[in-house]
N, C-alpha and C positions, 0 to 999 in steps of 0.2 A: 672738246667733248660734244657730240652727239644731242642735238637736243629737238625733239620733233615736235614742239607747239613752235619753236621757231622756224622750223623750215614747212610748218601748215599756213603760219602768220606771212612768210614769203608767198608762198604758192596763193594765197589770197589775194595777196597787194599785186600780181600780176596777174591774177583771174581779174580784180576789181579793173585794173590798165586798160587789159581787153577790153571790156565791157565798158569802159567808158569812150574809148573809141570806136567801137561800133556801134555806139548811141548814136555818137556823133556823125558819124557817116552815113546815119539814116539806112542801114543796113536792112533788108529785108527777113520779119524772124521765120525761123524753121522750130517748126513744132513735132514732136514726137515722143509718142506714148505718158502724154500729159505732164509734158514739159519743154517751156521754152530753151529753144537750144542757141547759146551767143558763142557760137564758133562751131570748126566741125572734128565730134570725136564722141564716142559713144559716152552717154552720162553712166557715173559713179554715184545710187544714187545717197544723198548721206544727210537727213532732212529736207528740209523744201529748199537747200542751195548745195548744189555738189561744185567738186572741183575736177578739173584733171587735165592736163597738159595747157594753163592756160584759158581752158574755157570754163566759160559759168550755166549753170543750168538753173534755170529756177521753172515752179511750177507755171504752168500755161493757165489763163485765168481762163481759157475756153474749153477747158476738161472737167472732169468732174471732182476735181481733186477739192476737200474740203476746204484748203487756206492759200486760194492763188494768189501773186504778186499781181495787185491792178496795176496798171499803166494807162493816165489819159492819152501820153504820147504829147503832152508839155514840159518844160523843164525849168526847172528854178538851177541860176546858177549862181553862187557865192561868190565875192568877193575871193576868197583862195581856193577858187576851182570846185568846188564842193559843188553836185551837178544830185540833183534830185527831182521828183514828179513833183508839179504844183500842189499847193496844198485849194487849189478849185475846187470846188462842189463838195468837203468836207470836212465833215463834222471839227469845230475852233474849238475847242477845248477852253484854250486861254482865253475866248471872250467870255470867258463865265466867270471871271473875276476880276471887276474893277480895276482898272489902276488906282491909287490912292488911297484903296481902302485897305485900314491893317490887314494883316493877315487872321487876326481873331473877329475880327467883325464881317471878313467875308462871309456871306450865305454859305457858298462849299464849307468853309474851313467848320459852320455851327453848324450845320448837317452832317459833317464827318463827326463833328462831339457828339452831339444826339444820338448817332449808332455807336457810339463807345459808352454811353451813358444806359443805352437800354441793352446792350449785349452786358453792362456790370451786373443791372438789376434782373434782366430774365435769361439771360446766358444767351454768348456772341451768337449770330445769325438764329434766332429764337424764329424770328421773323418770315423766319423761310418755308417753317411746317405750315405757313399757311396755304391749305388748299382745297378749304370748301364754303358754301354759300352760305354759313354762319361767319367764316372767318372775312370774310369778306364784305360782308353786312357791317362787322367790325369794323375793318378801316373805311367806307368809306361811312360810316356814322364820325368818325374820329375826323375823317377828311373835312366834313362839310363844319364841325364846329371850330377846327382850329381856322377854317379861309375864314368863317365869319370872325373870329377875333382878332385874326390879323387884320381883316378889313373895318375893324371896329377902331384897330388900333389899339388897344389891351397887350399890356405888356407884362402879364403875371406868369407867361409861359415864351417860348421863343415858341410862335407859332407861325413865322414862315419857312421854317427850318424844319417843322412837323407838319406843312403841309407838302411838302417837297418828299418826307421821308412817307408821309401817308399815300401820298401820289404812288410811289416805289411801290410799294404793299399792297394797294390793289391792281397795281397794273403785272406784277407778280403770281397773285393771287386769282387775278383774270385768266392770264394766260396757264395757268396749271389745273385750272378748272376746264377750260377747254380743249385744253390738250387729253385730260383721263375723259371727257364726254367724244370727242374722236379717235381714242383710245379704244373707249368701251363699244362704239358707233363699229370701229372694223374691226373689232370679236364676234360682232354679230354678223358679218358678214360673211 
């Protein structure tokens, strides 16, 4: 039987072959029409990764394309061949939670309650209508009293979990206020 998520699943696992040996051989890329090209044959294009006879196409991070694939041009290689771009110069994710600390007593894990807690009481992403210079007077009046009781040390509310989620709220809040005042800035123009 006939089955074409298997023979897409093939045609990948020897696009991926390619393409790891022409890492490897430090191949020079050929770029065109805002996409890296790793072999030579005109791209099929089918999201930001096409396939076709064998070669791989991904977007060129030097186009204009919205969601290029970066490349420092270092490579992490695994223990079972598994060949990836360093994770250099970004953003760790996983150093934002402790080893050793439960999983309920992480910061993330009480910041993710906290937005499940006020998305019960004022409905999920409430949070997000905020976009004016009263709303915003809001959090950060809300910002500066929960730092001072964390930094009081007062523990009648989880307030470094609310200044984390207040921090969110105006820096949200900031940025949609000056986006509609550059908004409103080139209407006038």
């Amino acid at each position: 039987m006939y089955d074409a998520d298997y023979e897409q699943w093939v045609e990948e696992q020897a696009a991926l072959e390619k393409f790891q040996e022409w890492r490897k051989s430090q191949a020079t890329d050929q770029r065109k029409d805002g996409w890296l090209v790793l072999g030579i044959t005109e791209p099929v294009r089918d999201g930001s990764v096409t396939r076709g006879e064998g070669t791989v196409y991904v977007k060129d991070e030097n186009s204009d394309q919205k969601y290029p694939v970066k490349d420092s041009g270092k490579r992490f290689e695994s223990s079972d061949g598994m060949v990836r771009d360093t994770s250099e110069n970004k953003p760790q994710f996983t150093l934002m939670f402790p080893k050793g600390v439960p999983y309920e007593e992480q910061l993330m894990t009480r910041v993710a309650d906290l937005y499940h807690k006020g998305g019960v009481k004022y409905g999920a992403r409430n949070w997000e209508k905020s976009c004016t210079e009263e709303s915003l007077a809001k959090h950060e009046d809300c910002l500066m009293r929960h730092v001072v009781k964390f930094l009081l040390g007062m523990e009648d509310e989880d307030h470094a979990a609310a200044v984390v989620w207040n921090v969110n709220a105006v820096l949200l809040t900031r940025r949609k206020i000056a986006l509609a005042e550059k908004a409103k800035l080139d209407a006038e123009d």
